[in-house]
PDB file as gemmi writes it, atoms N, CA and C in Angstrom:
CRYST1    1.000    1.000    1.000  90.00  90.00  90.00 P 1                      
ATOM      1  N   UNK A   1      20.919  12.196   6.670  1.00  0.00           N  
ATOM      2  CA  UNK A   1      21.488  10.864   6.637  1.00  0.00           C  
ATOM      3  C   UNK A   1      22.342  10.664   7.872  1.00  0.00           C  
ATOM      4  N   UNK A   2      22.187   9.446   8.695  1.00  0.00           N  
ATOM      5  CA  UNK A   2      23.405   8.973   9.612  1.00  0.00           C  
ATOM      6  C   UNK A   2      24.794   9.031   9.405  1.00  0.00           C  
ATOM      7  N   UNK A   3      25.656   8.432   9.976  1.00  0.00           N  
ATOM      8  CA  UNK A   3      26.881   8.546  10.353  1.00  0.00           C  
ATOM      9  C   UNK A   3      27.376   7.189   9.733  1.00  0.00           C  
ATOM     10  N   UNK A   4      26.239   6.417   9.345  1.00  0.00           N  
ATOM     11  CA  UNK A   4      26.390   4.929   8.652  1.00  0.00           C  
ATOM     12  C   UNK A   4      27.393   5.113   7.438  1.00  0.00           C  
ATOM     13  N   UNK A   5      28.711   4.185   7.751  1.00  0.00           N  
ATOM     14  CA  UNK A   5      29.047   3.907   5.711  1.00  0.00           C  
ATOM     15  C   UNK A   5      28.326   3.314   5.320  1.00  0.00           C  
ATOM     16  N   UNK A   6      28.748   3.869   4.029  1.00  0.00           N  
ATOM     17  CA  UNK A   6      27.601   2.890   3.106  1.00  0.00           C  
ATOM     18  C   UNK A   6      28.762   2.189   1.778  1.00  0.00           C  
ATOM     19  N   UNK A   7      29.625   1.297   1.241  1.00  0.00           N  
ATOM     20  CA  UNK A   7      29.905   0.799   0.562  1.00  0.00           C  
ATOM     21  C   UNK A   7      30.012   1.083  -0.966  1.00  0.00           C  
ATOM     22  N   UNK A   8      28.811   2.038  -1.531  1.00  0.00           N  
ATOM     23  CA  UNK A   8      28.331   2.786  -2.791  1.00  0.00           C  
ATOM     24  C   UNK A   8      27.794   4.303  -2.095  1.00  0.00           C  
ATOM     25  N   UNK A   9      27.645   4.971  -3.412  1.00  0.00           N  
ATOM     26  CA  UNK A   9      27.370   6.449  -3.810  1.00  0.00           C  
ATOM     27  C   UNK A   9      25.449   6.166  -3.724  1.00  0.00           C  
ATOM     28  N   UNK A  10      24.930   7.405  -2.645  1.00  0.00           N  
ATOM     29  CA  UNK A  10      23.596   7.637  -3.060  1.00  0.00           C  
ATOM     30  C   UNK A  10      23.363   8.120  -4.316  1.00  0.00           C  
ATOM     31  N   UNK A  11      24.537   8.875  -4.703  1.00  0.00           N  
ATOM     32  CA  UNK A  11      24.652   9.691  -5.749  1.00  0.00           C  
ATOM     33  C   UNK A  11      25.300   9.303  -6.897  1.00  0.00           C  
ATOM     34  N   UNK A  12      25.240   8.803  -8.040  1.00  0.00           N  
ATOM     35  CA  UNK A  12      25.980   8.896  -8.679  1.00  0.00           C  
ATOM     36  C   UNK A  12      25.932   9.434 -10.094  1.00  0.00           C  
ATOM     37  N   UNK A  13      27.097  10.291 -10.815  1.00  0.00           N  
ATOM     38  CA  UNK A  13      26.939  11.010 -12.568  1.00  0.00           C  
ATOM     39  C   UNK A  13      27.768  10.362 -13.146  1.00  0.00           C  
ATOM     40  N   UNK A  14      27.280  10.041 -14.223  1.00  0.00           N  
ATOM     41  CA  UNK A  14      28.307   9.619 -15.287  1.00  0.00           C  
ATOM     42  C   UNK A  14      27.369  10.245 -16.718  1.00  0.00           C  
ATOM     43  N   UNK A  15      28.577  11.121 -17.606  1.00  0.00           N  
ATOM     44  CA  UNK A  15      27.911  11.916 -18.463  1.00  0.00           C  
ATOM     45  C   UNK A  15      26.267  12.412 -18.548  1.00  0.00           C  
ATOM     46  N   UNK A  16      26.081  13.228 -16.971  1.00  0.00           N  
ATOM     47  CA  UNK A  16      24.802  13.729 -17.450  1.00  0.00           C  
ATOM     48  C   UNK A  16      23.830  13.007 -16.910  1.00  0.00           C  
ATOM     49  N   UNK A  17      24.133  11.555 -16.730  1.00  0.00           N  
ATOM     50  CA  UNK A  17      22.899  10.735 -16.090  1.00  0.00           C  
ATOM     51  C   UNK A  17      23.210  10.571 -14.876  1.00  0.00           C  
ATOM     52  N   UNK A  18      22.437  10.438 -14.248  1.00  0.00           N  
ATOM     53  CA  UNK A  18      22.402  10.636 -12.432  1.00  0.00           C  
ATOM     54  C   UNK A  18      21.594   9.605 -12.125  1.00  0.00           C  
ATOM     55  N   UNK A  19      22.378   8.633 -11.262  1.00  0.00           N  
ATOM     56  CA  UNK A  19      21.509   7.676 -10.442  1.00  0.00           C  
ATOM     57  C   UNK A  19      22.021   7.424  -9.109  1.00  0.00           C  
ATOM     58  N   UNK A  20      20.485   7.515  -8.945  1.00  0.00           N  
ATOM     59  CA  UNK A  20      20.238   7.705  -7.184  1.00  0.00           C  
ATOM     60  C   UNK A  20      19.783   6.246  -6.770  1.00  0.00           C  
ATOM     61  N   UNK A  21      20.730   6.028  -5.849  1.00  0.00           N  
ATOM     62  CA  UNK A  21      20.397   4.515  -4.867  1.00  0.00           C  
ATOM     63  C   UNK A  21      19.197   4.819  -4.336  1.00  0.00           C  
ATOM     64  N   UNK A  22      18.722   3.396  -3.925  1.00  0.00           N  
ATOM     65  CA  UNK A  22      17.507   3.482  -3.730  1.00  0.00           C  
ATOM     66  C   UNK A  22      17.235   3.579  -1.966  1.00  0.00           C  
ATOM     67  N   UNK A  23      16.251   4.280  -2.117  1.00  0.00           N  
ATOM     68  CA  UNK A  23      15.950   5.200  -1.046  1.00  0.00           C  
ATOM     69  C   UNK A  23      14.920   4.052   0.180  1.00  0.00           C  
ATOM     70  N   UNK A  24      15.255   4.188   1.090  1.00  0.00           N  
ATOM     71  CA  UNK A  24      13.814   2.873   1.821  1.00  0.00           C  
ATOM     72  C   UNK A  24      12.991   4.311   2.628  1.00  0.00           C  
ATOM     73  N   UNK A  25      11.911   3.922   2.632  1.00  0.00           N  
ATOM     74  CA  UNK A  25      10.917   4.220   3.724  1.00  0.00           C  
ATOM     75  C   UNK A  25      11.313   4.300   5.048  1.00  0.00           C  
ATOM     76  N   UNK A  26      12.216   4.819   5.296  1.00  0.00           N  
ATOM     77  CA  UNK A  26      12.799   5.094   7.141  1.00  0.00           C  
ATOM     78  C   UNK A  26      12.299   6.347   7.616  1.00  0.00           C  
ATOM     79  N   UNK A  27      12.518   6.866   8.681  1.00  0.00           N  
ATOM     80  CA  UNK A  27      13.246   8.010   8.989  1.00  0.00           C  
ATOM     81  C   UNK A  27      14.583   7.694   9.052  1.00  0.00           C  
ATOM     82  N   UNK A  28      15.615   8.677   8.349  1.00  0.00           N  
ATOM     83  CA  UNK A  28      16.723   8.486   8.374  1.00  0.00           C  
ATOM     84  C   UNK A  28      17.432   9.195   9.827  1.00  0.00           C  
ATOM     85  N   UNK A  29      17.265   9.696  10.573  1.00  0.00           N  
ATOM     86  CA  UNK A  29      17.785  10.172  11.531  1.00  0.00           C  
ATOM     87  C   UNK A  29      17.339   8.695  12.796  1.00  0.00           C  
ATOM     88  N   UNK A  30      16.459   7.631  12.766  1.00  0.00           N  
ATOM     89  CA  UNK A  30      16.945   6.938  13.882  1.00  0.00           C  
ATOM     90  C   UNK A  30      16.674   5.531  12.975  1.00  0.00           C  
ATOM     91  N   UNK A  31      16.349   5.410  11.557  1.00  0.00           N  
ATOM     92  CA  UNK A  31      16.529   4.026  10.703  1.00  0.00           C  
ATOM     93  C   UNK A  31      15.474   3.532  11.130  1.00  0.00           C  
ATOM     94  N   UNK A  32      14.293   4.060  11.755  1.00  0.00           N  
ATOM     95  CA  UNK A  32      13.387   2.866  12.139  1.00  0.00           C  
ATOM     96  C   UNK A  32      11.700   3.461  10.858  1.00  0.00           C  
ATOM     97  N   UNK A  33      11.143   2.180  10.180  1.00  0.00           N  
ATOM     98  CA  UNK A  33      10.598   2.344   9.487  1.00  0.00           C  
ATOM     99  C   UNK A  33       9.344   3.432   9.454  1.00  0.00           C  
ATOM    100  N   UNK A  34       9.049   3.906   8.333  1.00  0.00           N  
ATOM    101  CA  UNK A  34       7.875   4.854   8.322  1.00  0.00           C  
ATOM    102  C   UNK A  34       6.479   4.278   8.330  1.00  0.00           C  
ATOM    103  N   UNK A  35       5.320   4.480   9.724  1.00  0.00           N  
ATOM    104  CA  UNK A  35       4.317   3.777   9.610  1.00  0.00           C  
ATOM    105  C   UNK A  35       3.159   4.294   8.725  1.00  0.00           C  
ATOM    106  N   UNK A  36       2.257   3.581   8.114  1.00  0.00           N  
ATOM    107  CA  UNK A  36       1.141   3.827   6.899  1.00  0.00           C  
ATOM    108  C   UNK A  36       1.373   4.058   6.117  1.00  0.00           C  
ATOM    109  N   UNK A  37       0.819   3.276   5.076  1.00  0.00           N  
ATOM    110  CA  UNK A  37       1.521   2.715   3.624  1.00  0.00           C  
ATOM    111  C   UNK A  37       1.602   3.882   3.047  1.00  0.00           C  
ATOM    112  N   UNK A  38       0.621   5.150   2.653  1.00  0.00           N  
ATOM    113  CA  UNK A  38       0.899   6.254   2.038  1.00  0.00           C  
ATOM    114  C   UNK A  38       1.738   7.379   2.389  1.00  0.00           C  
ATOM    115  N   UNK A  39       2.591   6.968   3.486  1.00  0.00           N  
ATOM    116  CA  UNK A  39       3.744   7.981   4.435  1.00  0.00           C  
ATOM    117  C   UNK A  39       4.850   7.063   3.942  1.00  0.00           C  
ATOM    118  N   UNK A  40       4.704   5.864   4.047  1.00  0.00           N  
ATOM    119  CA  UNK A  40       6.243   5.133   3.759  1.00  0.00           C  
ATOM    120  C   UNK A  40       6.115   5.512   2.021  1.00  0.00           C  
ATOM    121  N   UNK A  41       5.797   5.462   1.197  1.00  0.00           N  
ATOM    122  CA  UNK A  41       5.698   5.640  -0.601  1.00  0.00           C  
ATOM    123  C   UNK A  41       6.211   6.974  -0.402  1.00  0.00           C  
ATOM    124  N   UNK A  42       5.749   7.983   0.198  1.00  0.00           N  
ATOM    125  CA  UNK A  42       6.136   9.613   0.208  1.00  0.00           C  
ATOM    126  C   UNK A  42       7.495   9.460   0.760  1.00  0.00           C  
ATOM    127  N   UNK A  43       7.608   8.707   2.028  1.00  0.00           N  
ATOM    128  CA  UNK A  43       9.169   9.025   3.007  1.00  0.00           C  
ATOM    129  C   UNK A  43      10.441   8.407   2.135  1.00  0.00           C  
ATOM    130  N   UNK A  44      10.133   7.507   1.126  1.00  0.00           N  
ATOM    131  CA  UNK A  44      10.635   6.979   0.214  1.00  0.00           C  
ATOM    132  C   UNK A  44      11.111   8.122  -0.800  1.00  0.00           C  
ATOM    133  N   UNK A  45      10.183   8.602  -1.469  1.00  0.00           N  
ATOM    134  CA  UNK A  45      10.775   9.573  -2.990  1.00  0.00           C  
ATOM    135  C   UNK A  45      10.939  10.981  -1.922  1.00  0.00           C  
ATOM    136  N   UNK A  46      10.562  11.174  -0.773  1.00  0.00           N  
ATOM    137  CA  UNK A  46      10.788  12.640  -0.282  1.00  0.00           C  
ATOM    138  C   UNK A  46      13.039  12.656  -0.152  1.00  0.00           C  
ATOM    139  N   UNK A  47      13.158  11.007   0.622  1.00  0.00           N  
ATOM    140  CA  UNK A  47      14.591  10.926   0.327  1.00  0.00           C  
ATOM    141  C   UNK A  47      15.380  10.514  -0.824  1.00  0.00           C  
ATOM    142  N   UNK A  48      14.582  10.534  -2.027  1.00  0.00           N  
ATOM    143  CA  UNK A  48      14.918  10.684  -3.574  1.00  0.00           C  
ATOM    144  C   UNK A  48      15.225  12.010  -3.513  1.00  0.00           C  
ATOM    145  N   UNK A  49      14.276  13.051  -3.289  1.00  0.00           N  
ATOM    146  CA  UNK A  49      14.155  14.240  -3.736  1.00  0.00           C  
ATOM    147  C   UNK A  49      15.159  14.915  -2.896  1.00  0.00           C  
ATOM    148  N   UNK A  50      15.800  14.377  -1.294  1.00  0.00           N  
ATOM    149  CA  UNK A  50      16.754  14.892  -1.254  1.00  0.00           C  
ATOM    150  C   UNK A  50      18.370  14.244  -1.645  1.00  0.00           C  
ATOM    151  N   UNK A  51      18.240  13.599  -2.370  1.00  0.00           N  
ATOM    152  CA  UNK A  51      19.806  13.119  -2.700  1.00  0.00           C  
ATOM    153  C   UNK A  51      19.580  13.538  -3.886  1.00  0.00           C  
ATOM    154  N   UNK A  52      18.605  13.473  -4.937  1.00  0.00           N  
ATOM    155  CA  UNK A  52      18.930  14.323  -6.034  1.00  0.00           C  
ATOM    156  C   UNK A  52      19.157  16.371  -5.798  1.00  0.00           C  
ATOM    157  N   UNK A  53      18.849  16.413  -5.067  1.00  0.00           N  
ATOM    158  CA  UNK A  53      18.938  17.993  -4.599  1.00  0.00           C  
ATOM    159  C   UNK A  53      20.550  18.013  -4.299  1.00  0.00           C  
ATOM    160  N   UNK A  54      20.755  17.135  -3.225  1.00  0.00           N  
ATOM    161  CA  UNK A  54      22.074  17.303  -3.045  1.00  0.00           C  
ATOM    162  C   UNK A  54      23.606  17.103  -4.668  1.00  0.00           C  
ATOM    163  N   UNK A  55      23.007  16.872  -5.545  1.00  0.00           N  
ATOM    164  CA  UNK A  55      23.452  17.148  -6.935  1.00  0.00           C  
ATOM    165  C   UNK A  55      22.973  18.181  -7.697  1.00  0.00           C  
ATOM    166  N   UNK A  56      22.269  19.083  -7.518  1.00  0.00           N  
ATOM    167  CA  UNK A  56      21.509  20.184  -8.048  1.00  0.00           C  
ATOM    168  C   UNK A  56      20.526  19.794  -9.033  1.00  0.00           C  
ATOM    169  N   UNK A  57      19.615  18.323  -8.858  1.00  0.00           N  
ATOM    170  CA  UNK A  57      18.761  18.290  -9.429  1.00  0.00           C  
ATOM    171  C   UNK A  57      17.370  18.089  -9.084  1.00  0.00           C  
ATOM    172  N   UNK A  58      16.394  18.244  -9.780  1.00  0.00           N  
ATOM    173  CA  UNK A  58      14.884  17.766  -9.029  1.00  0.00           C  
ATOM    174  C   UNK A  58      14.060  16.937  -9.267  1.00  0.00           C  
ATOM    175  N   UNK A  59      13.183  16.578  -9.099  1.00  0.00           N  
ATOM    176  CA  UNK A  59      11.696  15.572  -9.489  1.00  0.00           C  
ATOM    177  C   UNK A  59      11.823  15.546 -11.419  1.00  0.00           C  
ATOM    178  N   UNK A  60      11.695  16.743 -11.650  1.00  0.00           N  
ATOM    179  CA  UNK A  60      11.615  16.602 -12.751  1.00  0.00           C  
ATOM    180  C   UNK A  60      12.672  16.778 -13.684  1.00  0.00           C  
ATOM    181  N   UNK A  61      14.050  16.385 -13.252  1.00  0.00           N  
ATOM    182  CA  UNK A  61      14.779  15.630 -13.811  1.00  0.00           C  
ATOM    183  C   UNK A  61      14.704  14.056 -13.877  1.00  0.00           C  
ATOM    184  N   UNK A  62      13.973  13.601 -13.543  1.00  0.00           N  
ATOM    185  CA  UNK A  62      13.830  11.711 -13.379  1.00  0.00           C  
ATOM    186  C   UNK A  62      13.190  11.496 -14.562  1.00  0.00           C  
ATOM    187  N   UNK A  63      13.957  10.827 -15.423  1.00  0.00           N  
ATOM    188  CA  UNK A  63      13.506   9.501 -16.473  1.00  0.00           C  
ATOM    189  C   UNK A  63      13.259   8.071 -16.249  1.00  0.00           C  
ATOM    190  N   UNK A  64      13.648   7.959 -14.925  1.00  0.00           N  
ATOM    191  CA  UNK A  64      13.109   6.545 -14.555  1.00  0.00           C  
ATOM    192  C   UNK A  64      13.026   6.124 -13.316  1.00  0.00           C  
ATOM    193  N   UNK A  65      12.331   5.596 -12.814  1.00  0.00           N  
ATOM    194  CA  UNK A  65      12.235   5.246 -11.459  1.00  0.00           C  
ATOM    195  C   UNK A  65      11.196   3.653 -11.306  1.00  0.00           C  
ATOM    196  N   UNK A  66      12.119   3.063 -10.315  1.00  0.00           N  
ATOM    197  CA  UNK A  66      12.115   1.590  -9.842  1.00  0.00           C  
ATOM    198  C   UNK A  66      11.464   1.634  -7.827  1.00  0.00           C  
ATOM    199  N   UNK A  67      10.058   1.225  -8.263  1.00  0.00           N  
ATOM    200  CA  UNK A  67      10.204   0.902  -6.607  1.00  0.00           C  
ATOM    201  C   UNK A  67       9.343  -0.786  -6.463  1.00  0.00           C  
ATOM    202  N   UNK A  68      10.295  -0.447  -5.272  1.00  0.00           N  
ATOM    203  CA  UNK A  68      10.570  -1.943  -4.445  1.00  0.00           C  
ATOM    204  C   UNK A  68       9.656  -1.875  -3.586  1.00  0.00           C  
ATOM    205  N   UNK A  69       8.319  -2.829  -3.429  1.00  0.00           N  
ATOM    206  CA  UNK A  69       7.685  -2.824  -2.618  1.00  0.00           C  
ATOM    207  C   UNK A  69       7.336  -4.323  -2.109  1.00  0.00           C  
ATOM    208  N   UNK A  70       6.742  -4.449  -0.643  1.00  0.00           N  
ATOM    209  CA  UNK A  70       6.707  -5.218   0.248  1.00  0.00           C  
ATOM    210  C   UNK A  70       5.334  -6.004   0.161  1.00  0.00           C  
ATOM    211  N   UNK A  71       4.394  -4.893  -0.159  1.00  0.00           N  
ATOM    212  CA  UNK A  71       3.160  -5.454  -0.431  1.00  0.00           C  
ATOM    213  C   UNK A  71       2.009  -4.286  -1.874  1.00  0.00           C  
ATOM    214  N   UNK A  72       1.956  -5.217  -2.840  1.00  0.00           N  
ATOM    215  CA  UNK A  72       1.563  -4.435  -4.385  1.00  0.00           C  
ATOM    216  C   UNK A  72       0.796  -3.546  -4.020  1.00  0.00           C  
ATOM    217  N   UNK A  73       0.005  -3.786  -3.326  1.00  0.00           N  
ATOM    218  CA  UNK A  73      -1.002  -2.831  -3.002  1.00  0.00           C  
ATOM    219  C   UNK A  73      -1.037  -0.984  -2.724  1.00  0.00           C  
ATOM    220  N   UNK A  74       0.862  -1.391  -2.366  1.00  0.00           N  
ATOM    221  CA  UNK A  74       1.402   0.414  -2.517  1.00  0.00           C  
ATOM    222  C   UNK A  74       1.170   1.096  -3.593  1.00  0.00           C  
ATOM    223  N   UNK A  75       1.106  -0.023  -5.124  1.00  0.00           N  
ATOM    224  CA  UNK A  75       1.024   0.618  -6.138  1.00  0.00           C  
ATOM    225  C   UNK A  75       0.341   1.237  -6.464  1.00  0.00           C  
ATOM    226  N   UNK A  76      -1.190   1.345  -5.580  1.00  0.00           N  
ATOM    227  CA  UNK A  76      -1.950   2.638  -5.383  1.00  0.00           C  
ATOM    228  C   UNK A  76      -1.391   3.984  -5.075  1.00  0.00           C  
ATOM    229  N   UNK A  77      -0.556   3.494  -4.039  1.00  0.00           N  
ATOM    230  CA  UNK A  77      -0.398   5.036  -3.241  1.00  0.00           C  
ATOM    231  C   UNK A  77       0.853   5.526  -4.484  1.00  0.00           C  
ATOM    232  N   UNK A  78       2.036   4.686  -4.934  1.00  0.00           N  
ATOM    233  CA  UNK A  78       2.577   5.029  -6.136  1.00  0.00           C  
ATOM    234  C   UNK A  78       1.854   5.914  -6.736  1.00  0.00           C  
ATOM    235  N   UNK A  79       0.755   5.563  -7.837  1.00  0.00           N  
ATOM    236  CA  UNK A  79       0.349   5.903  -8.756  1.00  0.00           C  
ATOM    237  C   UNK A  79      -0.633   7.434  -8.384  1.00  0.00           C  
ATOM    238  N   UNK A  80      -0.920   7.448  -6.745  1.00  0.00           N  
ATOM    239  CA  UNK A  80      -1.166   8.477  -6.519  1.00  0.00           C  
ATOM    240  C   UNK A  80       0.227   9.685  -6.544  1.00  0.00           C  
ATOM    241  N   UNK A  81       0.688   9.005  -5.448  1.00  0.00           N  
ATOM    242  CA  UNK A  81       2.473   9.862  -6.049  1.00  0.00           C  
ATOM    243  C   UNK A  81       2.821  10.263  -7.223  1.00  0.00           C  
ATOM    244  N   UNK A  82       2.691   9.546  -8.317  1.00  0.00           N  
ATOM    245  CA  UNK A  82       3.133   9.557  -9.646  1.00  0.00           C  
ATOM    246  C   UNK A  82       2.078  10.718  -9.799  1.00  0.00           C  
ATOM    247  N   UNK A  83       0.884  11.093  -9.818  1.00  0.00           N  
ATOM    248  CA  UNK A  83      -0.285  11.964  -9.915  1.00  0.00           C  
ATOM    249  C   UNK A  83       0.086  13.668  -9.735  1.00  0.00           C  
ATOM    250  N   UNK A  84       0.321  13.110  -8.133  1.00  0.00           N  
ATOM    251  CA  UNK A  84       1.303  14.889  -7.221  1.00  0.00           C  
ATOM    252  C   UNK A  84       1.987  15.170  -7.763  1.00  0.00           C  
ATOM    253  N   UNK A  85       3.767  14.507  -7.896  1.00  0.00           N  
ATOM    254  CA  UNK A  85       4.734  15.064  -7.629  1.00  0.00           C  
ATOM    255  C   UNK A  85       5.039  15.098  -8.791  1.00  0.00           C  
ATOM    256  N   UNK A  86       4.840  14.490  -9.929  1.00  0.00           N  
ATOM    257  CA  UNK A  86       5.306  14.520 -10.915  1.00  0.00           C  
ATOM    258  C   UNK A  86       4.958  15.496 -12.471  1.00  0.00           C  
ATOM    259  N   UNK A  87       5.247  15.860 -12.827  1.00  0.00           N  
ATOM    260  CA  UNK A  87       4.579  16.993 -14.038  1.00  0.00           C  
ATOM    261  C   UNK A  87       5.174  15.996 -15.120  1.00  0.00           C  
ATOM    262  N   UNK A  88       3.842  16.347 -16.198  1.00  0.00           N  
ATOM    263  CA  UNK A  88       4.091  15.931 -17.560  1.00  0.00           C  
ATOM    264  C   UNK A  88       5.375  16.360 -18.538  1.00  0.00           C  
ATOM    265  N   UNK A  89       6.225  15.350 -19.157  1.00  0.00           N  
ATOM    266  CA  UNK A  89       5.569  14.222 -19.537  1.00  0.00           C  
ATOM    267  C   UNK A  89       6.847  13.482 -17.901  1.00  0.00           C  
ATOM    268  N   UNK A  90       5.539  12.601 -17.630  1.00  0.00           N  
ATOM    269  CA  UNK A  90       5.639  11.506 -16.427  1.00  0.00           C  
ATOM    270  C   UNK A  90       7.285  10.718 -16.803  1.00  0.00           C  
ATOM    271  N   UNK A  91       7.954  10.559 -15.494  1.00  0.00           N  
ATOM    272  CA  UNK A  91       9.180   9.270 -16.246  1.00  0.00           C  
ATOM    273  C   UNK A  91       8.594   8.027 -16.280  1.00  0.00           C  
ATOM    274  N   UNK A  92       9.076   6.957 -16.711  1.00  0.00           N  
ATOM    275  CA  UNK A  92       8.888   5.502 -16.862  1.00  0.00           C  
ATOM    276  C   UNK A  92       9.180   4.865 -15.679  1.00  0.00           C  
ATOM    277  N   UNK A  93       8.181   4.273 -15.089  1.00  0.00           N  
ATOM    278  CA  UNK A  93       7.793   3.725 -13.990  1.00  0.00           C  
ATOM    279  C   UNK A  93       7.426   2.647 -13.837  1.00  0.00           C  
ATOM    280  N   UNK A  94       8.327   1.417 -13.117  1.00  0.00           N  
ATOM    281  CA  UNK A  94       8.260   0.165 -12.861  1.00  0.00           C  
ATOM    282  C   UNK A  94       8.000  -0.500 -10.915  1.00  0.00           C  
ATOM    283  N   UNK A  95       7.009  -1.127 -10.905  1.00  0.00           N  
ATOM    284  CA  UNK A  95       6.657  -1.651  -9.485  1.00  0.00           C  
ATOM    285  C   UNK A  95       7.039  -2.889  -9.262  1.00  0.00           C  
ATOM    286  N   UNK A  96       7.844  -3.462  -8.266  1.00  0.00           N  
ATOM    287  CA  UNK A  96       8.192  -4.884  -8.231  1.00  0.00           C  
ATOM    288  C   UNK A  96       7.800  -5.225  -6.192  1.00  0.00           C  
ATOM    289  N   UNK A  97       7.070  -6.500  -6.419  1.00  0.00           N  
ATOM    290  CA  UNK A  97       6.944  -6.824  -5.443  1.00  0.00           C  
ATOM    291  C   UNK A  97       8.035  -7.161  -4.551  1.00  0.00           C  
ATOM    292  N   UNK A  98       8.665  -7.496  -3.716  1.00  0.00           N  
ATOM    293  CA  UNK A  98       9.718  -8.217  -2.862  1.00  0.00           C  
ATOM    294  C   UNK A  98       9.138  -8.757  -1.900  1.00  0.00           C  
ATOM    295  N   UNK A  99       9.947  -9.453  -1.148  1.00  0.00           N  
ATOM    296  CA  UNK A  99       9.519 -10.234   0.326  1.00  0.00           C  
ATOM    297  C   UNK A  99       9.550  -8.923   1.634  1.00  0.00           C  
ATOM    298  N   UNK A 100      11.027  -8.313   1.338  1.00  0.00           N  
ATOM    299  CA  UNK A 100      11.281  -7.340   2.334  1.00  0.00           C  
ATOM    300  C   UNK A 100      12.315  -6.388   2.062  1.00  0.00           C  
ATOM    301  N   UNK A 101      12.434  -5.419   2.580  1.00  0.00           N  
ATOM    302  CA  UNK A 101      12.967  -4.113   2.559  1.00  0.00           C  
ATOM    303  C   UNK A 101      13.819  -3.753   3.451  1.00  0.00           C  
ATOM    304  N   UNK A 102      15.238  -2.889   3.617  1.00  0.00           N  
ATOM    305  CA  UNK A 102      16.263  -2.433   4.293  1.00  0.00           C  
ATOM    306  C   UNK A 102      15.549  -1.831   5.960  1.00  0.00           C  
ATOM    307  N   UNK A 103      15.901  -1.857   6.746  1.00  0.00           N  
ATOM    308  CA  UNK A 103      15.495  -1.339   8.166  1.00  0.00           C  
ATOM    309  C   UNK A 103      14.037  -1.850   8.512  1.00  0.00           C  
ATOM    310  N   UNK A 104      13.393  -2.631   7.874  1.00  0.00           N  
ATOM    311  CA  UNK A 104      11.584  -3.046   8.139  1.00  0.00           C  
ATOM    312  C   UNK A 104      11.028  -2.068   6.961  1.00  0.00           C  
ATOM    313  N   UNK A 105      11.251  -1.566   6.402  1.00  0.00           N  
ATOM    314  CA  UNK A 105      10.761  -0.691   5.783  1.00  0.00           C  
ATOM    315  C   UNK A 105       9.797  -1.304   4.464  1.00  0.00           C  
ATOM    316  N   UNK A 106       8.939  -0.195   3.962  1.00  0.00           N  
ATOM    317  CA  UNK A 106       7.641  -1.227   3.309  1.00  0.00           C  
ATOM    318  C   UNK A 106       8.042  -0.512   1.588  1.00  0.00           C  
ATOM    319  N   UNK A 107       8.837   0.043   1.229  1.00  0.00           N  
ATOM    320  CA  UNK A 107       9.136   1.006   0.162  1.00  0.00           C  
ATOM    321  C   UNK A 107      10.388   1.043  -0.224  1.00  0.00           C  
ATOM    322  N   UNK A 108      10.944   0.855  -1.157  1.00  0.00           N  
ATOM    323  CA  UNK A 108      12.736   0.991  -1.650  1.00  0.00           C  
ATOM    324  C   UNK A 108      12.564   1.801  -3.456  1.00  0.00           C  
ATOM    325  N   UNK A 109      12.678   3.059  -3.423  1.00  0.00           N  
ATOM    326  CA  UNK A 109      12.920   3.856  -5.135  1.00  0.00           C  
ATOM    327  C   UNK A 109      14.125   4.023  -4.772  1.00  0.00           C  
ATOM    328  N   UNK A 110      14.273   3.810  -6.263  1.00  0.00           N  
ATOM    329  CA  UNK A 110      15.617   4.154  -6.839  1.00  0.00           C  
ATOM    330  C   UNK A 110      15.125   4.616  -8.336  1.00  0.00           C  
ATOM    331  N   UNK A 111      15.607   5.790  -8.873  1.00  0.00           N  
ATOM    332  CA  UNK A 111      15.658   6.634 -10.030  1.00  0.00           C  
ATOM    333  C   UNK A 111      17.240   7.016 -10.786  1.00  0.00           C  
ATOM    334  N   UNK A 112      16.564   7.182 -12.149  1.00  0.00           N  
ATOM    335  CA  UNK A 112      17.660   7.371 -12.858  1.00  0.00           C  
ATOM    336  C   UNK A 112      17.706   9.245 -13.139  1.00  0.00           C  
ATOM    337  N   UNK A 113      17.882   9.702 -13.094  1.00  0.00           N  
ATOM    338  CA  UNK A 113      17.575  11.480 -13.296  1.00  0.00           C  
ATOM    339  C   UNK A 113      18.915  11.835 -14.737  1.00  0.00           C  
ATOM    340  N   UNK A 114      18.268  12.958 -16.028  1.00  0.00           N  
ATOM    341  CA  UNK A 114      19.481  13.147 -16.738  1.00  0.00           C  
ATOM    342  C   UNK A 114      19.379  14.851 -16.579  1.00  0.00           C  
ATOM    343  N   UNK A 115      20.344  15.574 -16.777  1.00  0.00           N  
ATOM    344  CA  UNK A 115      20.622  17.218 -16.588  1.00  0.00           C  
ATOM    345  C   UNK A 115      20.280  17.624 -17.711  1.00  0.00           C  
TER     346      UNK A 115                                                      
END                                                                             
């Protein structure tokens, strides 16, 4: 992550439940967006997977996860994601279209994770 404040917690616990701000499709070391739709969906939950790490948790702590996308059509590469990374039983998973995304970016998750 940059040197950027940020206003809120990537991280946050309250009894046990952990929620993670939502993550955009960047590279975070120069903020400029991740190109091809199935690299921005991955560059997205890969910086899920590290802000939940940085709390000592993983993938399969997530009960819920929200992504923000630019154009529906990610919801392929989602549902391929959802396929990989995730082991049974799957969390609850919601896709919402938007107009646009933080830095140009084509991808925004945000997850709820419990310990």
């Amino acid at each position: 992550m940059s040197n950027t404040q940020h206003p809120y917690s990537l991280a946050f616990e309250k009894d046990g439940v952990v929620y993670i701000s939502g993550a955009t499709s960047i590279d975070y070391e120069t903020h400029l967006p991740v190109e091809g739709d199935a690299e921005a969906v991955d560059a997205a939950l890969n910086e899920v997977e590290r802000r939940l790490q940085s709390v000592g948790l993983e993938l399969r702590h997530v009960v819920k996860a929200t992504y923000y996308v630019v154009d529906l059509r990610l919801r392929e590469h989602a549902n391929r994601q959802f396929a990989e990374r995730f082991s049974d039983p799957r969390p609850a998973r919601t896709v919402v279209g938007v107009s646009a995304a933080p830095y140009g970016g084509k991808c925004v998750i945000e997850v709820i994770a419990h310990r």
